[in-house]
C-alpha positions in Angstrom: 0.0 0.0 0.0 1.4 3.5 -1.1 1.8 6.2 1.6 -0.9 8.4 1.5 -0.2 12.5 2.3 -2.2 14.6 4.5 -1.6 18.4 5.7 -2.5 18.8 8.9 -2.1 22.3 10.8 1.3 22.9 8.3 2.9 19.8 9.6 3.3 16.4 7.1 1.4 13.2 8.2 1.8 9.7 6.2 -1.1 7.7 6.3 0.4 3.5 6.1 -2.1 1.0 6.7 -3.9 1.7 9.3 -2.3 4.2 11.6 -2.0 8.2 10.9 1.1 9.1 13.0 2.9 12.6 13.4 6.3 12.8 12.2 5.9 8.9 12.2 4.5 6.3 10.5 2.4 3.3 12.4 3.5 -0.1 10.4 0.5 -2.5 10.3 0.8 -5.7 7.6 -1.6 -7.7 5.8 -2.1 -10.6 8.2 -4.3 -12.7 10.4 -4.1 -10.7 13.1 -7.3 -9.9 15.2 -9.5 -6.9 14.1 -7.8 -3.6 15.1 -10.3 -0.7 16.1 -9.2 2.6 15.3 -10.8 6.0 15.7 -9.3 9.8 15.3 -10.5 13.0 16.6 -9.2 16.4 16.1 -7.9 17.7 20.0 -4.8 19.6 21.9 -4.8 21.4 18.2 -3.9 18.3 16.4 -5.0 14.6 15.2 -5.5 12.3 18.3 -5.6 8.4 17.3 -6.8 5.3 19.3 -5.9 2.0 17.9 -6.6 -1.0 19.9 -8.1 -4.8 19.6 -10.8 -3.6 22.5 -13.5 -1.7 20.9 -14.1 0.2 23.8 -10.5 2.0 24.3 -11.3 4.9 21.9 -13.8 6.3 24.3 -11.8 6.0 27.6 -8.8 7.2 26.3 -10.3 10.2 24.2 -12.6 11.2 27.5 -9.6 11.4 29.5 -7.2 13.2 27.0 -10.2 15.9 26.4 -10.5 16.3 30.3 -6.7 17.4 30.0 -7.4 19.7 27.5 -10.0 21.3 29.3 -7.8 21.7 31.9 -4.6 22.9 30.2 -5.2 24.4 26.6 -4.7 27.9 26.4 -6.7 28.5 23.8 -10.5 27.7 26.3 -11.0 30.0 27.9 -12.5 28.1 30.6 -9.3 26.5 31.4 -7.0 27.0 34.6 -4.0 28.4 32.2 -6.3 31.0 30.3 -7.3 32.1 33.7 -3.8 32.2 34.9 -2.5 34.0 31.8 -5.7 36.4 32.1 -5.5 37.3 35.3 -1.3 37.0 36.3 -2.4 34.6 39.6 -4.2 31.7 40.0 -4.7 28.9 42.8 -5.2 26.2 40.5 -6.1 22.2 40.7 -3.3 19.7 41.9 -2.8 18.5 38.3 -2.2 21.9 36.6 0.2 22.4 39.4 1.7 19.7 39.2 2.3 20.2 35.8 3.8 23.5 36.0 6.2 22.1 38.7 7.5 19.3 36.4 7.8 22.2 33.5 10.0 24.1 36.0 11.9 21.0 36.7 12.6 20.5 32.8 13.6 24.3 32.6 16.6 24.0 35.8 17.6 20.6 33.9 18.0 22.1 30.5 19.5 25.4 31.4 16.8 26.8 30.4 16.1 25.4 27.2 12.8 24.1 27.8 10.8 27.0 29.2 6.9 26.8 28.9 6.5 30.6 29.1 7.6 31.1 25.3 4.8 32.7 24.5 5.3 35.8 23.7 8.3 35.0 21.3 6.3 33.0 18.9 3.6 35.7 19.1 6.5 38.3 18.2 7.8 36.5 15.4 4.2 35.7 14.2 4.1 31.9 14.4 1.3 32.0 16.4 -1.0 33.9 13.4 1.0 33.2 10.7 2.2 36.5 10.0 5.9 35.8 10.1 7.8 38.8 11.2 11.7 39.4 11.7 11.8 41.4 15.1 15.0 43.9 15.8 17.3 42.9 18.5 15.9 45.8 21.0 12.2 43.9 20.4 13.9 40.6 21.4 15.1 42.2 24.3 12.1 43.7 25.4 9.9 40.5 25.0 12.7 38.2 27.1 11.7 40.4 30.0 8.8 38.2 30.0 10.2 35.1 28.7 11.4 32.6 31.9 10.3 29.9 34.1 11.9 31.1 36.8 9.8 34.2 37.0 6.7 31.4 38.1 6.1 31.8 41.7 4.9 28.6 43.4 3.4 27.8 46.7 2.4 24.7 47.4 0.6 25.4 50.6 -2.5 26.3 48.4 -1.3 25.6 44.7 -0.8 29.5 43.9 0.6 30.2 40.8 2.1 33.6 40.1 3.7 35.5 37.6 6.5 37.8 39.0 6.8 39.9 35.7 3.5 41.6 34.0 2.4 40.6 30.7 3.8 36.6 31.0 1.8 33.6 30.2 2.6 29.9 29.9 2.2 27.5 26.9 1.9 23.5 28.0 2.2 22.5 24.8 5.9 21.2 24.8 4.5 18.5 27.9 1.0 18.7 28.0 0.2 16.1 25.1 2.8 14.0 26.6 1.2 14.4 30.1 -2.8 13.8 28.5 -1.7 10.4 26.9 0.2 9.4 29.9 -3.1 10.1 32.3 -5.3 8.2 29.0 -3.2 4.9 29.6 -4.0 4.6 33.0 -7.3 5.0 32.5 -7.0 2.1 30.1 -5.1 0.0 32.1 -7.7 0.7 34.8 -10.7 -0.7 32.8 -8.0 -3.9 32.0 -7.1 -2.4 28.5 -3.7 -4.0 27.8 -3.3 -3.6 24.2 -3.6 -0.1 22.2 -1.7 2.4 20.6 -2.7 6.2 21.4 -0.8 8.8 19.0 -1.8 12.5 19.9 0.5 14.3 17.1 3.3 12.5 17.3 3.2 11.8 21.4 2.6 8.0 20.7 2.3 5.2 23.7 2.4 1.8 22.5 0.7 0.0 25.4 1.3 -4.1 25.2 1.9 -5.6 22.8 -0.2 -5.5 19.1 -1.2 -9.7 18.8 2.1 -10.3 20.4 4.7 -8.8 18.6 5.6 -5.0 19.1 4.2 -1.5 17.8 6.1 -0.8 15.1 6.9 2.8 14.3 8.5 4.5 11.7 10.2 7.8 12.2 10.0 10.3 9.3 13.0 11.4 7.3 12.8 15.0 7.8 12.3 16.7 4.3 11.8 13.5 2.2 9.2 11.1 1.6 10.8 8.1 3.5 11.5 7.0 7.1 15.0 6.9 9.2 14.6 4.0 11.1 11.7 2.1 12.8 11.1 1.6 16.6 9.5 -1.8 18.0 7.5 -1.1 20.9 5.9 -2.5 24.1 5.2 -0.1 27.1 7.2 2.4 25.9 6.4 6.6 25.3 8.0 8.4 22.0 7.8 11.6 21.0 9.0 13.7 18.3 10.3 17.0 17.5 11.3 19.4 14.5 10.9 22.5 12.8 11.6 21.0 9.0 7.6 21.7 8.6 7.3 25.2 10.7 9.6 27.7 9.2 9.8 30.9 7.2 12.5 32.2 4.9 13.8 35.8 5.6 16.8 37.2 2.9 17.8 34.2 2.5 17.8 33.0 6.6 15.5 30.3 7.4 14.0 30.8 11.0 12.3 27.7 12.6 9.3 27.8 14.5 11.0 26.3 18.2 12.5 28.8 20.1 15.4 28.9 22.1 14.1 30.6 25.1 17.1 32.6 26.4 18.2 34.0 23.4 14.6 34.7 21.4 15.9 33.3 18.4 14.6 30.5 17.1 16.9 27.6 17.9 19.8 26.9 16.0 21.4 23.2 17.2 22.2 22.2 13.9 19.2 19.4 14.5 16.3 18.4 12.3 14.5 16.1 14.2 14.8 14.3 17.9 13.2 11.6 18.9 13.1 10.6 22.1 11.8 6.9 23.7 11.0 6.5 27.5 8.9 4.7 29.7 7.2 7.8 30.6 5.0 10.0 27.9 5.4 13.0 29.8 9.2 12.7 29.6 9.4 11.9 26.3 7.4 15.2 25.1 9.3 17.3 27.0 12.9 16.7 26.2 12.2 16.0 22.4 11.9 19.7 22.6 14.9 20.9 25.4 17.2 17.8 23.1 16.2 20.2 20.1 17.4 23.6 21.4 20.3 22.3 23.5 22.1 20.2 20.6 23.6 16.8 19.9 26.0 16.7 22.7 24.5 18.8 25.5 21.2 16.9 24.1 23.0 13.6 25.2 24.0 14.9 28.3 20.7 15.7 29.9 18.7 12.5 28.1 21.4 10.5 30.2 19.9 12.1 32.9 17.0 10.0 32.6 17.6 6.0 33.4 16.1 4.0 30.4 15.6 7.0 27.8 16.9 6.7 24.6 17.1 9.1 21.9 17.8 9.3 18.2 18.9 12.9 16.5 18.9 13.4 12.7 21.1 16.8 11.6 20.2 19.1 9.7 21.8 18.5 5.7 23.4 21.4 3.6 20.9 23.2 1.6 
């Protein structure tokens, strides 16, 4: 069966049997395997799949990733971070706290490479409307005044979360997917799921095993029509990040559309793609994106970090 292309948002999805993956491909033969169930929804501002032998696994796993959404998307205004970013201050629920503590974790691990108040860079630089702009240096500098993790004040006596500088606001999407497929497996596993693949753009868990034999996954070549590599999974998180699909050209400069949060530049490792593999979806998400902006080798360095991750970095080729 030939690879079938869809657009989605500006970023490239292959379609390959019967899985629709982000930046990968879901391998599925011709065989006599039992009947796989598989379901997609559009949510967290991207294609969500559910593919699993147990007809009922869609609906758990989609109730419990749009519950996340609800909670974190900064684009509902009924959510916990649109009220935070509205209002500067917020005593907010134990899980949006404790996501915003694991963010600030990322952000002291990284050197602050991974920073989930980016915000207003990607609004300056118009990825966030699509009206690419190329900012002057004194514009940078102004909008890094609100750029930092560090500027969150926590207290965890009442799960107050404050903003020390005017005007910030904080952007899960670097963790949150990971986090909403990570809180969808347990739910499966606690109504006895034990074999499904969930893929919420390109934040895949392959939970068990697919009629005993691993997921197979196929990461994307960035820039071409074939694949790098494939992954054979059971229990494991992966995640994927680029910017070969997000970009805009400027005299002759190409400027992707991750950021390196303590320059306000977009990011500039020399990497096309990471992928990272881990036990835990939440990790995974996260450090595809602080492995981007920190490099191959400081990349390496924090992944090691991590007991039982393991991560796979494609460079960036001349022209």
């Amino acid at each position: 069966m030939k690879p079938v292309r869809q657009q989605v948002l500006g970023v490239r999805c292959w379609v390959l049997g019967v899985g629709c993956i982000l930046g990968f491909m879901f391998i599925s033969g011709c065989d006599n395997s039992p009947r796989l169930y598989k379901e997609s929804r559009v949510m967290m501002g991207t294609f969500v799949e559910v593919i699993s032998p147990e007809e009922k696994a869609a609906g758990i796993a989609f109730g419990e990733i749009k519950r996340i959404e609800d909670l974190l998307s900064k684009y509902n205004q009924a959510s916990e971070v649109s009220k935070l970013n509205s209002a500067g201050q917020l005593k907010v629920s134990r899980e949006t706290y404790y996501i915003i503590v694991r963010s600030k974790e990322f952000w002291a691990l990284s050197n602050g490479a991974f920073d989930i108040t980016v915000g207003p860079l990607v609004e300056l630089w118009g990825f966030r409307d699509k009206k690419y702009y190329l900012p002057l240096k004194a514009e940078i500098a102004q909008t890094l005044k609100m750029v930092g993790t560090d500027k969150i004040i926590l207290n965890p006596a009442d799960n107050l979360v404050k903003f020390a500088v005017p005007g910030m606001q904080i952007d899960l999407g670097a963790i949150a997917k990971g986090y909403a497929v990570g809180c969808a497996v347990r739910k499966l596993r606690e109504n006895a799921i034990k074999s499904c693949l969930i893929n919420a753009g390109g934040q895949i868990y392959c939970l068990g095993s697919k009629s005993g034999k691993p997921w197979v996954v196929a990461i994307a070549d960035p820039g071409k029509k074939g694949i790098s590599g494939k992954l054979r999974l059971i229990n494991k998180a992966v995640s994927t990040s680029g910017d070969y699909e997000q970009f805009f050209i400027k005299d002759g400069t190409r400027y992707g559309h991750i950021f390196d949060p303590r320059t306000g530049m977009p990011a500039n490792s020399g990497l096309a793609s990471v992928t990272v593999v881990a036990d835990d979806s939440l990790v995974a998400d996260a450090l595809t994106t602080a492995i981007f902006v920190l490099g191959e080798e400081k990349g390496k360095s924090l992944a090691e970090k991590f007991p039982g991750v393991k991560i796979k970095i494609i460079k960036e080729r001349n022209g």
